[in-house]
C-alpha positions in Angstrom: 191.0 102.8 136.0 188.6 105.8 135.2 187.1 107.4 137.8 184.3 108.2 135.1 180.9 107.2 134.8 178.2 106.6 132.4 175.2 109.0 132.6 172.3 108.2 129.5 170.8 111.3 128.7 167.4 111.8 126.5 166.3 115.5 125.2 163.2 116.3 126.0 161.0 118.4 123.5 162.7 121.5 121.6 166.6 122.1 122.2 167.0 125.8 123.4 169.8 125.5 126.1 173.0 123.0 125.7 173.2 119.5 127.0 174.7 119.9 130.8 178.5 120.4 131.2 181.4 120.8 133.5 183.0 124.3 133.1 186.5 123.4 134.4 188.6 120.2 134.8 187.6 120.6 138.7 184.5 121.3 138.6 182.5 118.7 140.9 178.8 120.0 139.4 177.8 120.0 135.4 176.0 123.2 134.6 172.3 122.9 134.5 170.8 125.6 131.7 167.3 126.8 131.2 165.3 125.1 128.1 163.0 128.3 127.3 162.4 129.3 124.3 162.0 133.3 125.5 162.7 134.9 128.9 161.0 134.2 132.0 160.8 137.2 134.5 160.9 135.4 138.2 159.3 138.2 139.9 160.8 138.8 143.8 159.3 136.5 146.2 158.4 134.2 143.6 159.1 130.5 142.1 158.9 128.7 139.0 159.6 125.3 137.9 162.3 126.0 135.1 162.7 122.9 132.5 166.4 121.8 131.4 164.8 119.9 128.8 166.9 116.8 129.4 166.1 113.2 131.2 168.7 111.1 132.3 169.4 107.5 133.1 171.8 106.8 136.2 174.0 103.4 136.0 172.5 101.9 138.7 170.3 101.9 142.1 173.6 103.2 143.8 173.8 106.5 142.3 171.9 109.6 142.7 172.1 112.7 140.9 171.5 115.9 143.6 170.9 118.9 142.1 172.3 122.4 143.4 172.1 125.9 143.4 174.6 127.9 141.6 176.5 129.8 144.1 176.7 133.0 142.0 173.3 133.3 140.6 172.3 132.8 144.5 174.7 135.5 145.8 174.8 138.1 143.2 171.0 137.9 142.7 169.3 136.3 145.2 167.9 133.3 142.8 168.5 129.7 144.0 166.7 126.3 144.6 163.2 126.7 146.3 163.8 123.1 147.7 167.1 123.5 148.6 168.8 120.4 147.0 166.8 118.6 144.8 167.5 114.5 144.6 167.2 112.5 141.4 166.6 109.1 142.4 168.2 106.2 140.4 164.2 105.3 139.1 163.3 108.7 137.8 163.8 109.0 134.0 161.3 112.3 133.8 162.6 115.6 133.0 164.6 117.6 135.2 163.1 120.7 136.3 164.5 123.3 138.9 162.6 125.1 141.0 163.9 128.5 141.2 163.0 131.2 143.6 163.8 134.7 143.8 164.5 135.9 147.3 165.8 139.2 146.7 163.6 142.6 146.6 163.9 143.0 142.2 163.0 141.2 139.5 165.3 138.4 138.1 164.7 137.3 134.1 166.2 134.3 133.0 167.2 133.7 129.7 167.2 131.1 127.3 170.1 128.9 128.1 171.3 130.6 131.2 173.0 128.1 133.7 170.7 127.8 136.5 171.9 125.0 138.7 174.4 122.4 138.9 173.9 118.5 139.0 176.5 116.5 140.9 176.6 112.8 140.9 177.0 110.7 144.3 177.4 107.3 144.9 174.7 106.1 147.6 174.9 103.0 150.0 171.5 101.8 151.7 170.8 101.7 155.7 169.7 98.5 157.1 168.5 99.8 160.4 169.0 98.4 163.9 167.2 99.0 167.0 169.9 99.5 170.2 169.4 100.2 173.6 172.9 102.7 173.5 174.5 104.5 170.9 178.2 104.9 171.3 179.1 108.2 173.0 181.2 111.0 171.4 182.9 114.3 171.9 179.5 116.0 171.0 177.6 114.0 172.7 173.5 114.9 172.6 174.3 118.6 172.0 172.0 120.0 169.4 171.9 123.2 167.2 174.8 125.7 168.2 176.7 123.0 171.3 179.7 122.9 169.5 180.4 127.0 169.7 180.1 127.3 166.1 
């Protein structure tokens, strides 16, 4: 049985950055790569919405597609995801864009094809929701942020 699954991709517009892919045998994100057809200078403190120039088609209402920051662009430069972690839902069939945001104090430019996130697939189950009276309790308990000495 293969643990694989069937993504449909589309191209969208002009080809200046390669179709996503996983760097290693281990690797758990594909690289995501900036579809520009010239540098973009992402000035400190700013965003941009940087196109990958691809669409894709997930197999089914329970999968998503999340979309993460590369850890070295984030830590050598200070560039990363403005949202955080961007969702694809399993509807969406528009282009993937990332919204990249320099938080460090110099200028980044990024290049035409430059790997500029990473795009993980996850299998999703729906809640169904159910009012109660108690929760169960745990070790935790109600302890919020920082109760657990961490």
């Amino acid at each position: 049985m293969s643990d694989n699954i069937e993504v449909k991709v589309k191209r969208m517009g002009a080809a200046y950055a390669p179709l996503p892919a996983y760097a290693t045998q281990a690797s758990a994100g594909m690289d995501l790569a900036a579809n520009i057809p010239e540098p973009i200078e992402l000035r400190a403190g700013e965003r941009a919405l940087i196109p990958t120039g691809i669409a894709i088609e997930l197999p089914g209402p329970n999968m998503m597609a999340l979309v993460f920051a590369r850890s070295g662009l984030a830590t050598k430069h200070g560039v990363n995801l403005a949202n955080g972690v961007g969702v694809i839902d399993a509807d969406y069939i528009g282009e993937i864009g990332c919204a990249l945001q320099n938080s460090s104090d110099k200028p980044y430019i990024i290049q035409p094809g430059d790997r500029i996130a990473q795009l993980v697939f996850v299998p999703i189950q729906r809640a169904v929701l159910k009012i109660v009276d108690e929760l169960a309790p745990t070790e935790r308990g109600t302890g919020g942020f920082g109760s657990t000495g961490q």
